[in-house]
C-alpha positions as CSV (number, residue, x, y, z in Angstrom):
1,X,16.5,2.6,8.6
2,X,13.7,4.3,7.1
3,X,13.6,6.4,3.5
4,X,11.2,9.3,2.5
5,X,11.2,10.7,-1.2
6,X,11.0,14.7,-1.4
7,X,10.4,17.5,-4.5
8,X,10.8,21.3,-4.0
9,X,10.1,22.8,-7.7
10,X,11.1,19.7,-9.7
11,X,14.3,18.8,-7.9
12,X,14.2,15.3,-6.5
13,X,15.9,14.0,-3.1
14,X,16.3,10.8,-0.9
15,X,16.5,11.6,2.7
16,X,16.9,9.3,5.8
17,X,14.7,10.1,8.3
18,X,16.7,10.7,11.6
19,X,13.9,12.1,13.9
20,X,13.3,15.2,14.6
21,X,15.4,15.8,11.4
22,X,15.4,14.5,7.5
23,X,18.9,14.0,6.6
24,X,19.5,14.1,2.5
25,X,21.6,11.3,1.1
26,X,23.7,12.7,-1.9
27,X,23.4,11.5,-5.3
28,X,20.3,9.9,-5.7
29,X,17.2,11.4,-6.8
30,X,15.0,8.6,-5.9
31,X,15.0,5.2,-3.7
32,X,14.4,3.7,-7.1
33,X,18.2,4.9,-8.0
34,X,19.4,4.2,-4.9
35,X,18.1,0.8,-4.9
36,X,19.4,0.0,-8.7
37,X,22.9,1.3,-7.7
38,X,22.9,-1.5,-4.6
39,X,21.7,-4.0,-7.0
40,X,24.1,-3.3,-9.7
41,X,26.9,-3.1,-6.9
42,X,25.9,-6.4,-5.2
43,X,26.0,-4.6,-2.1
44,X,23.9,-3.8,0.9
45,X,21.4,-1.3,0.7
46,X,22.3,0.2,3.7
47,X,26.2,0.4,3.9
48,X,25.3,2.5,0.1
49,X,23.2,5.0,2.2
50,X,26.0,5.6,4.9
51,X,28.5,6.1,2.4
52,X,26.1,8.7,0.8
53,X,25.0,10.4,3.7
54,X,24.9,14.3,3.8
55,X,25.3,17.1,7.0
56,X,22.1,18.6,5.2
57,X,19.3,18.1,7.2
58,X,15.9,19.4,6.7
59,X,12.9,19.9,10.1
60,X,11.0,16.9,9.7
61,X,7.7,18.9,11.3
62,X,7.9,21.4,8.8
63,X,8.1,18.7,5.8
64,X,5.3,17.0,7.4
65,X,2.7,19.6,8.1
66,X,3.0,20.8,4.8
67,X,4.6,24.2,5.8
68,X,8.1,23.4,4.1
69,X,8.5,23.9,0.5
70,X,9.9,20.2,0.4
71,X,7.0,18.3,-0.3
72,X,6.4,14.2,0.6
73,X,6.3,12.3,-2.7
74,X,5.5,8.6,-2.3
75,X,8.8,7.0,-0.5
76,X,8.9,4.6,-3.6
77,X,7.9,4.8,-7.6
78,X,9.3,4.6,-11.1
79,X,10.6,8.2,-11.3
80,X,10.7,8.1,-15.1
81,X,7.6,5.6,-16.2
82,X,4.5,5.7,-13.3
83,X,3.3,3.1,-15.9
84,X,6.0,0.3,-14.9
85,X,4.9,0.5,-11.1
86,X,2.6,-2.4,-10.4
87,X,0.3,-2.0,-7.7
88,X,-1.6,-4.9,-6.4
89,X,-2.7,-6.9,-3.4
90,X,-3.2,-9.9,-1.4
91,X,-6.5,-9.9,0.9
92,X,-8.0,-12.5,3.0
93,X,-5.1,-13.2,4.5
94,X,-5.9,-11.6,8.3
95,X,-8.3,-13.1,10.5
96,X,-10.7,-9.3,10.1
97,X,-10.6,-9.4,6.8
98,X,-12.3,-12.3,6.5
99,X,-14.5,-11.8,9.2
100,X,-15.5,-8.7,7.5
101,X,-15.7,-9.9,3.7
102,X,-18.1,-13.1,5.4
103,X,-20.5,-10.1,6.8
104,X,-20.5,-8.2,3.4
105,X,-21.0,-11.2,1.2
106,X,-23.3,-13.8,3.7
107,X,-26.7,-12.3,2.7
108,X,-26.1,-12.8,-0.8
109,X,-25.2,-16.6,-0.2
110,X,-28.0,-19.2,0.1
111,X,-25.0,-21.3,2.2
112,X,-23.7,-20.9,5.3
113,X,-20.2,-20.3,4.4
114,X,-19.1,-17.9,1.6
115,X,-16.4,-18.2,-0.9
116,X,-14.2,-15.8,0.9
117,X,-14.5,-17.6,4.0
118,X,-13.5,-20.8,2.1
119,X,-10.7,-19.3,0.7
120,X,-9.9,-18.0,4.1
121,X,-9.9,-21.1,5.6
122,X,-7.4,-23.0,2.9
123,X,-5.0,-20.2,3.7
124,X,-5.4,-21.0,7.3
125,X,-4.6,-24.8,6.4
126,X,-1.6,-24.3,3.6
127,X,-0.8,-21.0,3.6
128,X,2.4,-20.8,5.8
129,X,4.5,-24.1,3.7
130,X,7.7,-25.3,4.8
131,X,10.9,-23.6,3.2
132,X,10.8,-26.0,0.5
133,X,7.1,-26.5,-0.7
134,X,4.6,-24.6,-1.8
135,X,1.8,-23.3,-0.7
136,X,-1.8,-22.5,-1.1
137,X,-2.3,-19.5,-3.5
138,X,-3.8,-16.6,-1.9
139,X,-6.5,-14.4,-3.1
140,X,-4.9,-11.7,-5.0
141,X,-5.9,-8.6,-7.3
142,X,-4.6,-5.7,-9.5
143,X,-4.9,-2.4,-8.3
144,X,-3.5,-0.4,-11.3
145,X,0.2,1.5,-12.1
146,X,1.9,4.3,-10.4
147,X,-1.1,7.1,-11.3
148,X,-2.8,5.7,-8.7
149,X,-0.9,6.4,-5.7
150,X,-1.4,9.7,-4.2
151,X,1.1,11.6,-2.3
152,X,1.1,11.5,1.9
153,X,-1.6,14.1,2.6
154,X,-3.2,14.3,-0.7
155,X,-7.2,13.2,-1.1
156,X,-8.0,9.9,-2.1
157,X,-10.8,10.4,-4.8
158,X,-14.2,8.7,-4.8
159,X,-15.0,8.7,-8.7
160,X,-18.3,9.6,-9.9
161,X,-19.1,6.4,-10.8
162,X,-18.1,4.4,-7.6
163,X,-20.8,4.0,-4.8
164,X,-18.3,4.7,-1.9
165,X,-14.7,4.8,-0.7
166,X,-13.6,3.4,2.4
167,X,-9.8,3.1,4.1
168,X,-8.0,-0.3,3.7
169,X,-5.3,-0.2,6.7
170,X,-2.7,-2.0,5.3
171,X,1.2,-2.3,4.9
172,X,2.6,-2.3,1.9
173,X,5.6,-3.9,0.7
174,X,7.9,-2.3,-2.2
175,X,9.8,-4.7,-4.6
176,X,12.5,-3.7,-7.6
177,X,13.3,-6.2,-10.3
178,X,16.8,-7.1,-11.0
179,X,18.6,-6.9,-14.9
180,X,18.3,-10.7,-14.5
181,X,14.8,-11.0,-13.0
182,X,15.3,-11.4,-9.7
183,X,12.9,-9.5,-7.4
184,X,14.6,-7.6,-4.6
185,X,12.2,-6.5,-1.6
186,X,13.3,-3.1,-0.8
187,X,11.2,-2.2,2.0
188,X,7.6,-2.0,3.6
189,X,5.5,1.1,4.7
190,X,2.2,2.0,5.7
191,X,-0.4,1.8,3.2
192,X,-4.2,3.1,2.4
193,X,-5.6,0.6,-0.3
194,X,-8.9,2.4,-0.4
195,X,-11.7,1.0,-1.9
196,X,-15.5,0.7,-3.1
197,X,-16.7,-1.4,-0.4
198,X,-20.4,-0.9,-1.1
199,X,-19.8,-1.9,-5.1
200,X,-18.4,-5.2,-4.0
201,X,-21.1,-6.2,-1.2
202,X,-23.3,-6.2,-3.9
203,X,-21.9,-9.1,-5.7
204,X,-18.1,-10.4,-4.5
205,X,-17.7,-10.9,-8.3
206,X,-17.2,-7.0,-8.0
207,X,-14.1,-7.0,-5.9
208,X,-11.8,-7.0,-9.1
209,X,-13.1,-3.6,-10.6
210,X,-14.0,-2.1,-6.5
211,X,-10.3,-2.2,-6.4
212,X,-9.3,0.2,-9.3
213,X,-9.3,3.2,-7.2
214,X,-6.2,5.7,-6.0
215,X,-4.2,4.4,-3.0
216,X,-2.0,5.8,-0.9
217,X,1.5,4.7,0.8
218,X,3.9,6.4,3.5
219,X,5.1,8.4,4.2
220,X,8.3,6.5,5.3
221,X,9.6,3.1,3.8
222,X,11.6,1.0,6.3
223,X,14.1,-1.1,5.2
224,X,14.3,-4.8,6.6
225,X,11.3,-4.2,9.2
226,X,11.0,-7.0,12.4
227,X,7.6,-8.2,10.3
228,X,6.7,-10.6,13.2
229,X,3.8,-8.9,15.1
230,X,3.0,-5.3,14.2
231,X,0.3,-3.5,16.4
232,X,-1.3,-0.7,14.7
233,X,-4.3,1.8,14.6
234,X,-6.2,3.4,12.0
235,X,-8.7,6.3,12.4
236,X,-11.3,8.2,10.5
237,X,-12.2,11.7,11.9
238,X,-14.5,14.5,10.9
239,X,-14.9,17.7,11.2
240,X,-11.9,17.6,13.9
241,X,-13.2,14.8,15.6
242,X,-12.5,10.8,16.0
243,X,-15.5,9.8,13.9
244,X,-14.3,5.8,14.3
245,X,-10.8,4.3,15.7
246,X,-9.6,0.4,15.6
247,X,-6.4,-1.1,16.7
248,X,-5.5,-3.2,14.4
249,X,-2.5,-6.1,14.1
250,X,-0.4,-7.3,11.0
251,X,2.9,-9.5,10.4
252,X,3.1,-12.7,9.8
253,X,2.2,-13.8,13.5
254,X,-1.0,-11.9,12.7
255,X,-1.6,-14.0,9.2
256,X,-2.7,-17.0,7.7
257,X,-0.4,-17.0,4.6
258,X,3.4,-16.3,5.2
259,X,5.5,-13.5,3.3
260,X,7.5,-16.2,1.4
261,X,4.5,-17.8,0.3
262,X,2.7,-14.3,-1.2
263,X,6.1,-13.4,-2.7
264,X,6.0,-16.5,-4.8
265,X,2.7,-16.5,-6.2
266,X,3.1,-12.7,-6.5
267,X,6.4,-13.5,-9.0
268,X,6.1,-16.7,-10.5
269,X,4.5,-14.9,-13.3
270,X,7.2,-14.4,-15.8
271,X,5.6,-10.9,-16.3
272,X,6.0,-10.1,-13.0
273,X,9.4,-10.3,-12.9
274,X,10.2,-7.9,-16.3
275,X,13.5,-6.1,-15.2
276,X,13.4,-2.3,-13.9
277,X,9.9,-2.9,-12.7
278,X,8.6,-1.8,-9.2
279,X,6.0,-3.6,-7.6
280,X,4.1,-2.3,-4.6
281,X,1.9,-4.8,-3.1
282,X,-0.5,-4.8,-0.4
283,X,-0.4,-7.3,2.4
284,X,-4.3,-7.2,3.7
285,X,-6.4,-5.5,6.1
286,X,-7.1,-6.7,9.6
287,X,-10.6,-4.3,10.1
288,X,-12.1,-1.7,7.7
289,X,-14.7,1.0,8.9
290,X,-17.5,-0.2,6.4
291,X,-17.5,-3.4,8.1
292,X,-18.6,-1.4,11.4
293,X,-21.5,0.4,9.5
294,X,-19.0,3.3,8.7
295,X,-19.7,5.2,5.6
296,X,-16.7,8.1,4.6
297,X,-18.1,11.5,3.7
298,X,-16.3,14.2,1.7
299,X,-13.4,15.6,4.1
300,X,-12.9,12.9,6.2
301,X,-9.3,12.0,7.2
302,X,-8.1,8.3,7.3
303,X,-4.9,8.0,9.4
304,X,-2.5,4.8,9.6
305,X,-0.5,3.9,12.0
306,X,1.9,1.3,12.4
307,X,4.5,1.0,15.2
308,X,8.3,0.9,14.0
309,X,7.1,2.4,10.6
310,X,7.4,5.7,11.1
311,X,5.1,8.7,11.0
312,X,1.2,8.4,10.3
313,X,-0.3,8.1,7.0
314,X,-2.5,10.6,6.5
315,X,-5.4,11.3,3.2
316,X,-8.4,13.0,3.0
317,X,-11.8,11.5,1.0
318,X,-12.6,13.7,-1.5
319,X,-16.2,12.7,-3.4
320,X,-16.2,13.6,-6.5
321,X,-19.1,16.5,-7.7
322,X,-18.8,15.4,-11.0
323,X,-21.4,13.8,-13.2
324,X,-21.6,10.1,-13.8
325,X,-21.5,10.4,-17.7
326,X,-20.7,7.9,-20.3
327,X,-17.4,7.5,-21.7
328,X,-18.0,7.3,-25.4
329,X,-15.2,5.5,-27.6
330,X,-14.8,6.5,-31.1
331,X,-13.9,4.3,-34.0
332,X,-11.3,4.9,-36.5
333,X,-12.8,4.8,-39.7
């Protein structure tokens, strides 16, 4: 079952996709709702949607290309408060990551094997525990709130004071947080986690702030996904034309740390688990472009595809022409 969020001139709607069709669900103007109400109801997530399921259907093609006036929104946020959408990440936790984080950070290391590497390797060792132990903590970073994530189709921005932007081919996983605390996984999606690739190989101390950048996520969210072995591809063309293509494999088959095991250092912060909250967390990527010698220019288009996950994610890189000024701060006196 798979969920995509629409808006046509401020009005809200849920809609299951039913391919070649959209088919609204009636009475919820947001998976967040949706998800709340099966919470609240101690029900299933899924027997809510077919009681709530409309006739109205809408041409999927139309909505995608842009030519409809429903437009994509992300398939999950905080409809009322961006600001209480988490959005972070796990990385290092598939075998190209690492390989590609060792080439970016080996010449700046007198030793053979890097930190990444070595963190690599101890999720290899104790990443996947047993269903009553715990595990090795991954590595893990913040990404920012809900402003961040741009719509299916919209740019992803390289800011004037970032030295590049490059596609993280990810899939995402969407999480709401119960009136008692409890997180609830609603669903998982394709996701671009876009970042400053050339600001971190300059120092791995710079992965925290070569993270804060826009993201992107969609444009479907499937609900209870087979998250075994996913195959995958993700392109980069320009100017009309494949400027670099990589298949590329996720799950937890495909990864050193399991799901469980990310969950729970994910929410064992108590502040991570503050009721009404989303969280939206990426899962790692298998290959990124930069690590082939790829740099993005302004226009390209980074496309994500997973298999079972619906349509293909789809952003532009838009560099930004403005200048790199100084923010100045000024003091209440």
């Amino acid at each position: 079952m798979r969920f995509v969020q629409l808006e046509q001139g401020g009005v809200r709607r849920v809609a299951l996709v039913n391919e070649p069709e959209l088919q609204f669900i009636d009475g919820f103007e947001s998976v967040y709702a949706l998800a709340a109400t099966a919470i609240a109801g101690d029900g299933s997530l899924t027997d809510l949607v077919k009681k709530h399921l409309t006739s109205e259907r809408l041409e999927y093609d139309l909505v995608y290309s842009g030519t409809s006036d429903w437009k994509l929104l992300p398939p999950i946020d905080h409809p009322n408060e961006p600001s209480r959408c988490l959005v972070s990440g796990t990385g290092l936790t598939h075998l190209g990551s690492a390989r590609d984080r060792q080439s970016m950070h080996e010449s700046l290391s007198t030793e053979k094997e890097t930190d990444s590497m070595r963190m690599f390797r101890r999720g290899v060792e104790a990443g996947r525990p047993a269903p009553d132990a715990i595990g090795v903590a991954p590595e893990w970073f913040y990404k920012g709130n809900g402003t961040v994530i741009q719509r299916p189709g919209d740019p992803l921005l390289v800011p004037p004071f970032a030295e590049n932007g490059g596609e993280e081919a990810e899939i995402a996983v969407a999480y709401l947080i119960g009136p008692d605390g409890q997180p609830y996984r609603i669903g998982m999606m394709p996701g671009n986690e876009f970042s400053d690739h050339r600001f971190e190989k300059r120092n791995y101390l710079n992965l925290a702030g070569s993270k804060l950048r826009t993201c992107s996520i969609g444009p479907e969210l499937t609900v209870n996904p087979i998250f075994d072995s996913i195959l995958g591809n993700v392109t980069v063309e320009r100017d009309g034309s494949i400027l670099w293509t990589q298949a590329i494999t996720s799950g937890e088959a495909e990864m050193c740390h399991s799901l469980r095991n990310i969950e729970h250092h994910h929410f064992k912060f108590a502040s991570h688990r503050r009721p009404g909250d989303v969280h939206i967390h990426f899962l790692g990527a298998h290959s990124l472009s930069f690590g082939r010698g790829v740099e993005l220019g302004d226009g390209d288009v980074m496309e994500v595809r997973f298999e079972g996950f619906g349509r293909r994610l789809r952003n532009p890189v838009r560099i930004s022409k403005e200048a790199n000024s100084p923010v100045v701060v000024h003091p209440l006196l």
